[in-house]
N, C-alpha and C positions, 0 to 999 in steps of 0.2 A: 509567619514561620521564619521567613529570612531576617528579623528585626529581633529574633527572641534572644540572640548572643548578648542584645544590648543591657537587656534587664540581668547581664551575669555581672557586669561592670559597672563600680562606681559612677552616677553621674557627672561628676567631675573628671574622669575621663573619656566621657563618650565623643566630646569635641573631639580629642584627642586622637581617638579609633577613629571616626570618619575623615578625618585628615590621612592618616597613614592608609586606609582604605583606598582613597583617591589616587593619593602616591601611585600606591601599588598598581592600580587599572589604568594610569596614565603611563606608566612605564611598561606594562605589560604589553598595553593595545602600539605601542612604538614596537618593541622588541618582536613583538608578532605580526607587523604588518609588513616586513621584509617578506624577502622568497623565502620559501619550505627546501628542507633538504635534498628532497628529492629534486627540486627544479633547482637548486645549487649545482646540484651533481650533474644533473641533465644539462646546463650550461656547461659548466666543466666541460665533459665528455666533448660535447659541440666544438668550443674554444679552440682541439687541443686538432690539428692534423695527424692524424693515427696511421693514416695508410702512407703519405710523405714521409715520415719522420723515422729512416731507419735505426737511428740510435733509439728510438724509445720504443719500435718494435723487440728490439732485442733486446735492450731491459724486460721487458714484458716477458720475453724467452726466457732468459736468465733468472726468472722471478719464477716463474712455471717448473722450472727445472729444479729449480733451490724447494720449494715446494712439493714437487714428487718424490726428492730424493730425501726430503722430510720424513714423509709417509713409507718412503718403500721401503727406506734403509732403517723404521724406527728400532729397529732390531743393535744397530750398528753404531756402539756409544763413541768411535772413532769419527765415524761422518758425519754425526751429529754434533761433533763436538766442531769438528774444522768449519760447519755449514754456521753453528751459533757464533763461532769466535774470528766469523770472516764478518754474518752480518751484523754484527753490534758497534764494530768500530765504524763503518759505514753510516749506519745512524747516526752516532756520535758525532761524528762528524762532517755532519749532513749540512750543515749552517756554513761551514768551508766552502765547502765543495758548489753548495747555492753560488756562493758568493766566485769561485773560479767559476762554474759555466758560465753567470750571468756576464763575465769578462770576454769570455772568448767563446758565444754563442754562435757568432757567425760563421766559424769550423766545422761544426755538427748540426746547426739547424737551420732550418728556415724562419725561423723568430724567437722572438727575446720571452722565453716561457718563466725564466729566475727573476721575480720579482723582491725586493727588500727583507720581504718575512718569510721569502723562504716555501709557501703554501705548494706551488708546484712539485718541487723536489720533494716537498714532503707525502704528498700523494702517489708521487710516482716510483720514490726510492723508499722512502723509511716506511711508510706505510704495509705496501707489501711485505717489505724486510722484516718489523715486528708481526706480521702474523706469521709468517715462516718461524721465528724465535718463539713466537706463544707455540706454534704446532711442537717445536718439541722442547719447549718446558714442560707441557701436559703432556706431552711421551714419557720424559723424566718422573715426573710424577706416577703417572700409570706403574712405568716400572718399580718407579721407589716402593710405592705401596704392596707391590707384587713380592717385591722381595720381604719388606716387610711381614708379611702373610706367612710366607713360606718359613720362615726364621721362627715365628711366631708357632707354626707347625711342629717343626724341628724342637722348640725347646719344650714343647708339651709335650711330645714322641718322648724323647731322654728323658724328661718328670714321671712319665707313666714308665719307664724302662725302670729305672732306677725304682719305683716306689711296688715294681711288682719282684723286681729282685730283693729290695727288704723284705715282702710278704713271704717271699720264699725262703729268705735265712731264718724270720721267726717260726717258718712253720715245721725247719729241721728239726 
């Protein structure tokens, strides 16, 4: 059953297929013999002094708070707008700013967390920061469609206004 693909294929390609076959399960079984995400993450977490490290308690805060007031204000296209266009240039320029802490780390922390690519910062700043921004583009969206809807409403309301007031001039 697992050899029946062969007979779909010229035989002059079959070399062929078992070579790129091999490829593929030699690079697979490489790519997959690293740690799992979850024990990436769990390392992570480990790595990182959480209960020492008051500046990245309070990013944490700051992130929570950015976050609720996501959710509570999605009503409020003013605070959402100031909360979206505070954290995008932030992201943006997350790769800076890696690059200033990793300079003067020994101000704020007890070790050198800003490594070359940036991965810390990005876990701890831009990550949080785009789910706060997804949370309210899909607010946007919600609403877009909601007004949508109701527009939509509206102009069948005034189609059936108008189409019953013609009925009623023909029927003078």
């Amino acid at each position: 059953m697992a050899e029946d693909w062969r007979q779909a294929i010229p035989p002059q390609f079959a070399h062929l297929a078992d070579e790129i076959l091999s490829d593929v399960r030699t690079k697979w079984s490489q790519l997959s013999g690293g740690p799992g995400v979850l024990d990436s993450f769990k390392a992570f977490v480990a790595a990182v002094d959480w209960k020492e490290e008051r500046w990245l308690q309070g990013l944490l805060a700051v992130h929570g708070m950015l976050l609720l007031a996501a959710i509570l204000l999605r009503h409020n296209v003013a605070v959402q707008a100031i909360i979206f266009f505070i954290a995008a240039p932030l992201v943006y320029f997350a790769e800076r700013l890696n690059g200033l802490a990793a300079s003067h780390w020994q101000r704020f922390s007890s070790q050198n967390y800003f490594d070359a690519h940036g991965i810390f910062l990005s876990a701890v700043l831009s990550a949080p920061l785009l789910l706060v921004m997804f949370v309210i583009l899909v607010n946007y969206l919600l609403a877009a469609s909601g007004l949508l809807i109701k527009m939509k409403r509206r102009e069948l309301q005034y189609k059936a206004r108008k189409r019953r007031a013609a009925e009623a001039k023909k029927g003078e």
